[in-house]
N, C-alpha and C positions, 0 to 999 in steps of 0.2 A: 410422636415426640422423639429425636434425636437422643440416644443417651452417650452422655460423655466417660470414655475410659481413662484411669488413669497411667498413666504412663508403664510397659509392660517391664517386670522384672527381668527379664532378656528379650535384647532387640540386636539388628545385625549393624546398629551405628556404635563406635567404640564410647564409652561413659569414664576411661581411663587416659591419661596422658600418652598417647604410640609410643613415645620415647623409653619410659618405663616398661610398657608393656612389652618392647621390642629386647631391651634390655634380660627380662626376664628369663629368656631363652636362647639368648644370642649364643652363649656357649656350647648352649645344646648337642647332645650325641641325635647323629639322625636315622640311629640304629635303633628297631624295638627294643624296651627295658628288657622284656623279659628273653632275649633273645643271646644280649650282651651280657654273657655268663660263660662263666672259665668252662663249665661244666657241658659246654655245647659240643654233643658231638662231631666224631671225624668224618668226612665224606665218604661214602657209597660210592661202590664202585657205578662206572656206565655201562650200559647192555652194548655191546658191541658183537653179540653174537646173535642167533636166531630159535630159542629154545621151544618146543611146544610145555605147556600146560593145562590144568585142567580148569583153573579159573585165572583171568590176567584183571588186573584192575588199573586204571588209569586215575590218579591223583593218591600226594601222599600227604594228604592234611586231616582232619578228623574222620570225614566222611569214607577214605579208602582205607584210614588202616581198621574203624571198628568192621570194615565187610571183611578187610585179609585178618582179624580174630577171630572174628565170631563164624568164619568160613571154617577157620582148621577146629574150633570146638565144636560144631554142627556136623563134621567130617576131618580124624585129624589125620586119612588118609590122601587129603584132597592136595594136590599141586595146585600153588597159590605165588603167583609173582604180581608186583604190584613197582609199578610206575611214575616213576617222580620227576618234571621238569624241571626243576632246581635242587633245592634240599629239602628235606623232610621239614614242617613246621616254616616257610621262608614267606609262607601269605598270610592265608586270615589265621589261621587254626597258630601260630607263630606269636600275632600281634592284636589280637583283640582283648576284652577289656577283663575275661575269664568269669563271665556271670554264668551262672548253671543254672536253668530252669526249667522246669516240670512242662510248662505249657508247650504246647506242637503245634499252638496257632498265636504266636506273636499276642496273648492277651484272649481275655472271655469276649470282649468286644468284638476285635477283631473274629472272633472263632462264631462269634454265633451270625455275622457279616456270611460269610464263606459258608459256613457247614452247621447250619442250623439244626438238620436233624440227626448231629451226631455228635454234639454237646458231651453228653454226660459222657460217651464211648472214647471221645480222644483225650477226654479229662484222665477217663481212667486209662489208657495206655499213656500217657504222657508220666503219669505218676509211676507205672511199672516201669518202665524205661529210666526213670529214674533213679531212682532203687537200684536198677539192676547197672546204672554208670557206676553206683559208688560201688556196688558191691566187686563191681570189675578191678576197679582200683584195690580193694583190699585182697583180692583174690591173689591178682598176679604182683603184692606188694609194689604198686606205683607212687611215687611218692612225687603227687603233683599238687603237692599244698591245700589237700582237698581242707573248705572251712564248711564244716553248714552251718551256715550265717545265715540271717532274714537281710530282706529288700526293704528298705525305707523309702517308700515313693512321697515327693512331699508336693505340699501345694505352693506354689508360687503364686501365682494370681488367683481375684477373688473367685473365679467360678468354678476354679480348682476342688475349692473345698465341700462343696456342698457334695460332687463327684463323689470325692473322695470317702466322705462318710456314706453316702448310699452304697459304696460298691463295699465297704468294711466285712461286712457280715460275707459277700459270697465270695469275698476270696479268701476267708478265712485268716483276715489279720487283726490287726487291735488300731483302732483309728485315736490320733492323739492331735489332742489341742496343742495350742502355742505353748503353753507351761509344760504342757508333759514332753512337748518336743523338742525343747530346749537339751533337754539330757540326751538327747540321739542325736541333735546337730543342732549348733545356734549360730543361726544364720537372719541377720535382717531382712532377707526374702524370702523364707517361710512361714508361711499361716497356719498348716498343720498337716499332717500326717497319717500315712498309711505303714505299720509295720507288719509284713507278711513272712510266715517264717517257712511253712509249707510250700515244699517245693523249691527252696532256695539254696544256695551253695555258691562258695567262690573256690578257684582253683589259678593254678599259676601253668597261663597256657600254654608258654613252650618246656615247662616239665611234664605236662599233660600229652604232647604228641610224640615229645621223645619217648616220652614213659610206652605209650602204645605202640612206635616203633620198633625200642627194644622188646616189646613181649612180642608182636607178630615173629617177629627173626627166631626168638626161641622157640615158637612152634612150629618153626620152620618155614616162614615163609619168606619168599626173597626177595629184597628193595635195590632196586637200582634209580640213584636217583641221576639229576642231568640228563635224561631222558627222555624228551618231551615228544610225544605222543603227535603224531605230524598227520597218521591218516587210519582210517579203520578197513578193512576188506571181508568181505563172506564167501568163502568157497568151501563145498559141500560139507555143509554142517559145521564148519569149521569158522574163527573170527581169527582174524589178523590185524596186529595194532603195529605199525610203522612208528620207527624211530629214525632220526638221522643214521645211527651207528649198528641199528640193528631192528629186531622183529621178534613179537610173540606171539604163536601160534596155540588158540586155546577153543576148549569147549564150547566159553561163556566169557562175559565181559562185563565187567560195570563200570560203570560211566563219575566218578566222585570230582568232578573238574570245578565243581564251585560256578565264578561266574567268567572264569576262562571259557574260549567259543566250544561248544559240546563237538566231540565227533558227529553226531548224527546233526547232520545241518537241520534238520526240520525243527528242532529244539531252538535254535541259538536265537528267536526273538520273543523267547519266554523269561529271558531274565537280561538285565541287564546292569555293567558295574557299576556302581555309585563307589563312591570314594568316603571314607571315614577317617578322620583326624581324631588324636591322643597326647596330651602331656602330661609327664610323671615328673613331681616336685622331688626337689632333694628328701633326706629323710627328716622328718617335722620329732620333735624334741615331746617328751610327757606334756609339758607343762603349753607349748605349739596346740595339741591334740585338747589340751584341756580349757584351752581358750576359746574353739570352736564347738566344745559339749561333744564334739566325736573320740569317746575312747573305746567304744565295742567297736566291734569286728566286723558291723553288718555294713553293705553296699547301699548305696543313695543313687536315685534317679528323678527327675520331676515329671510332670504331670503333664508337660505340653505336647503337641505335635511335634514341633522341633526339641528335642528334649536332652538332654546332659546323665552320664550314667558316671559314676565313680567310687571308686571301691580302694580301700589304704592295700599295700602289700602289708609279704612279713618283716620288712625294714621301719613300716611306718612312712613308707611314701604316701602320696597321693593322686594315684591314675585321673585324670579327667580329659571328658571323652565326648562326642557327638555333636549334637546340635546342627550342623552344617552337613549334609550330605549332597555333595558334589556330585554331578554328572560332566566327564569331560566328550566333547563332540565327537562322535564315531563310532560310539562307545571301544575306544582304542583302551588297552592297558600297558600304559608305561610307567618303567622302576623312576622319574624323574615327575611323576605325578601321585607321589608317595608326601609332599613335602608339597607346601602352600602356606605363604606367610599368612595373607590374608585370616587363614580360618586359625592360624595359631596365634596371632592378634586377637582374633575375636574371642577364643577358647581364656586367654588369658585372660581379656578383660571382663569374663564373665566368671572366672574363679574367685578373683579379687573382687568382684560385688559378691559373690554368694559367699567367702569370707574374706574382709577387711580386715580382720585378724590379722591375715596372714598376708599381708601389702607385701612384706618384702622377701617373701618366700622367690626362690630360682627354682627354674624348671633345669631337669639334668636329661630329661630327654622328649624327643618331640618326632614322632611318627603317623606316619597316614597309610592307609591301602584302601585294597577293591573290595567289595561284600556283593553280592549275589542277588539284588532284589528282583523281586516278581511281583505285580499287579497285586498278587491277593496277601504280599508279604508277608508268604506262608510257604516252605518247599514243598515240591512237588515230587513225586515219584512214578516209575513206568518203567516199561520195559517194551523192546517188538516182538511182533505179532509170534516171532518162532519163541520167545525166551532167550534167547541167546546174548540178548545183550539188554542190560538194565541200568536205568541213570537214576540217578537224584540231586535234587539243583533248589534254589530261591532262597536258601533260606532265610534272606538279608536279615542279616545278622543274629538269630537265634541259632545259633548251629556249633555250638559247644556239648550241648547234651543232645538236642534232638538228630543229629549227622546219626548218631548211635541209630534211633529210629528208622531211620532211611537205609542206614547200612542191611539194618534185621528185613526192612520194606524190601529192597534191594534181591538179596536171597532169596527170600521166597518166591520171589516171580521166575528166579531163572532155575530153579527146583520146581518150579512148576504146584507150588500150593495154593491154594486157597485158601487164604487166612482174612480175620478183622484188620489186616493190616492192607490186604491188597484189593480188598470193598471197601474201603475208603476213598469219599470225595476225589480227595488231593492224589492216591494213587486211580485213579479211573478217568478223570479229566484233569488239563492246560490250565494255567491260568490265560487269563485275556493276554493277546503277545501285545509287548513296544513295536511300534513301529520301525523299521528305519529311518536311517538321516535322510534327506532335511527335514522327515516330523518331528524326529524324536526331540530334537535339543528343545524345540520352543515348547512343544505338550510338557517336557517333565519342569523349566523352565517355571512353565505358565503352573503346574502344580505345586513347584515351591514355593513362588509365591502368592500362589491359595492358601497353603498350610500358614503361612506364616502371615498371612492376613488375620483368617481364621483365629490363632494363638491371639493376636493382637486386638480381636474384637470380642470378645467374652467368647470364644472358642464355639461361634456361630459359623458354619461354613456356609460358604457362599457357591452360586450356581454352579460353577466350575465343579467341587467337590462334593455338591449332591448329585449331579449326574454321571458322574463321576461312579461315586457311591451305588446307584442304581445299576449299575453295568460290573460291579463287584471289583471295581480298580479302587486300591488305596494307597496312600506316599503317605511316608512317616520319615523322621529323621533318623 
């Protein structure tokens, strides 16, 4: 027998008038919020010379400056320059949404998917890694708005909920019905509720990599940004990283490029860019905040495959974020595919269903970029065969806390240790690679519109996504 769904609480047809919708943002800054602050630093010089050191790192976003930190406290005699194609903070680690979380595998699903027999071993590295982000922060007094706030994951559709209460107990949150959820967000498309407070944090991310840039420089380590990192070389024992204007001649090398093409071409069809869109409301008034039941501090995300993440700043904005992840054909990255009406339509008319409340709220800024994803939408880490040069890459989109992890990953292989970090799945084997074009556009195409079938049919996946599944490839929004 046929069963009938009813209509999905987010779909990709607009439910709102364009005109308004369009209206909502048309003034918009199409600069990151957190980006457009008096407080952003001055430009870095560019390498224009040829220096040797003793480690060089290429990327200046989360992922290169925790290896240029935790380089100089592991050794604070170590020369450490580190490489930046634009500015510090001007991609992901710049303009994402600042959720901090404990897991190293995008979720327990996802992790026991991927790395089943080592469950409980990246739960507990993922929670020290945590630990030891904040503790970094207080150490070298950063002051990147760290909150530890919990995660309200909520149910939007009926089959959400049942999810939802079975998974209560192991992720160690408090599952809330429609009454008790009202007080953490009242919303006409929530049915109920996961609050997870373990393992949770919000942070304001371009005070987060500023914050880490300033403390590498003080312990001495040197950023040159505008930079961009053009080719790699190996001559006897030695690694050389080309720039337009200049060259670094070092021991060792890591590789932090996110989902920029890797030097080592063997890498570059392990991840590939999807694009992620954001809009941040003006600042919403007590009495705003108390219309919607949200006046704690903790971030809201749902429950679907294609799924919306949002979290208030400390003005009392309201970030809202995802749902749509974009693949543009080539997997080309350009600053002019940063900005898509389409998905800021859709973002919009899906804020004003999740609160009507807030109909006539204006958006004051509207941004997009590249995220890093990989098949098993989990980063990877590695190094070759001499050590001398080490990468970490995929993390589509969890790479606020766990970059830190891959930084520590990172180290070690080119020190040459054998740790629990470098026996790990994720650092020992690839995930499954994307093909290239003309595959790629139709295969992730044809997976978006799996997932978003899937969401639409009681979150029953269809062939595509269980073979899919079997071959250990997953797409998420």
């Amino acid at each position: 027998m046929r069963t009938e769904h009813a209509p999905a609480a987010y779909s990709h047809e607009l439910k709102h008038d364009p005109d308004h919708l369009r209206a909502s943002f048309r003034a918009a800054s199409t600069m990151p919020f957190w980006l457009d602050h008096p407080d952003r630093p001055a430009p870095r010089p560019r390498l224009t010379e040829h220096p040797t050191t003793d480690l060089v790192i290429v990327g200046g976003g989360y992922c290169g400056l925790w290896t240029a930190i935790i380089a100089k406290e592991r050794d604070p005699s170590r020369d450490v320059i580190l490489l930046e194609a634009n500015t510090i903070g001007s991609a992901a680690s710049g303009r994402n949404g600042g959720f901090v979380e404990a897991s190293l595998t995008h979720g327990e699903e996802n992790g026991a998917l991927h790395f089943p027999k080592e469950q409980q071993l990246l739960e507990r590295l993922g929670n020290e890694n945590f630990a030891a982000f904040a503790a970094t922060l207080d150490t070298y007094d950063i002051d990147a708005e760290y909150e530890a706030e919990p995660t309200l994951t909520v149910a939007t559709e009926p089959h959400h909920v049942p999810e939802l209460r079975s998974s209560s107990e192991a992720a160690g949150g408090v599952y809330l019905d429609k009454p008790e959820l009202d007080s953490y967000g009242a919303s006409p498309l929530y049915r109920a509720g996961l609050l997870t407070k373990r393992g949770n944090a919000l942070v304001n991310p371009a005070k987060l990599v500023w914050g880490l840039a300033a403390t590498a420089e003080r312990l001495g380590v040197k950023i040159y940004e505008h930079s961009i990192a053009r080719s790699l070389t190996r001559t006897a024992g030695k690694v050389t990283v080309h720039t337009p204007s200049g060259s670094v001649t070092a021991r060792s090398a890591a590789l932090a490029t996110n989902g920029f093409p890797s030097l080592l071409r063997r890498l570059r069809l392990f991840t590939v860019p999807i694009y992620d869109y954001v809009l941040m409301t003006e600042p919403l008034s007590a009495a705003q905040l108390e219309a919607i039941g949200w006046v704690g501090r903790h971030g809201i995300t749902d429950s679907s495959r294609e799924f919306h993440y949002y979290r208030k700043t400390s003005d009392n904005r309201i970030l809202f974020g995802g749902y749509d992840a974009i693949y543009h054909r080539g997997r080309k990255i350009r600053a002019e595919q940063d900005q898509r009406i389409e998905t800021f339509e859709r973002l919009a008319d899906h804020f004003f269903s999740t609160f009507p409340q807030l109909h006539q709220t204006r958006f004051t800024h509207k941004w997009g970029g590249m995220i890093d994803m990989s098949t098993q939408l989990v980063a990877f880490h590695g190094s070759t065969r001499d050590h001398r040069i080490a990468y970490s890459a995929g993390y589509t989109g969890l790479g606020v806390c766990a970059t830190r992890f891959g930084a520590e990953t990172m180290l070690d292989f080119l020190e040459h240790k054998d740790t629990e970090r470098t026996r790990l799945t994720m650092s020992r084997r690839l995930p499954i690679p994307i093909p290239p074009e003309p595959i790629a556009t139709p295969l992730i195409q044809a997976m978006r519109r799996a997932v978003a079938k899937s969401d639409a049919n009681g979150g029953n996946d269809g062939l595509l996504l269980k073979t899919a599944g079997l071959f250990g490839v997953g797409f998420d929004s």
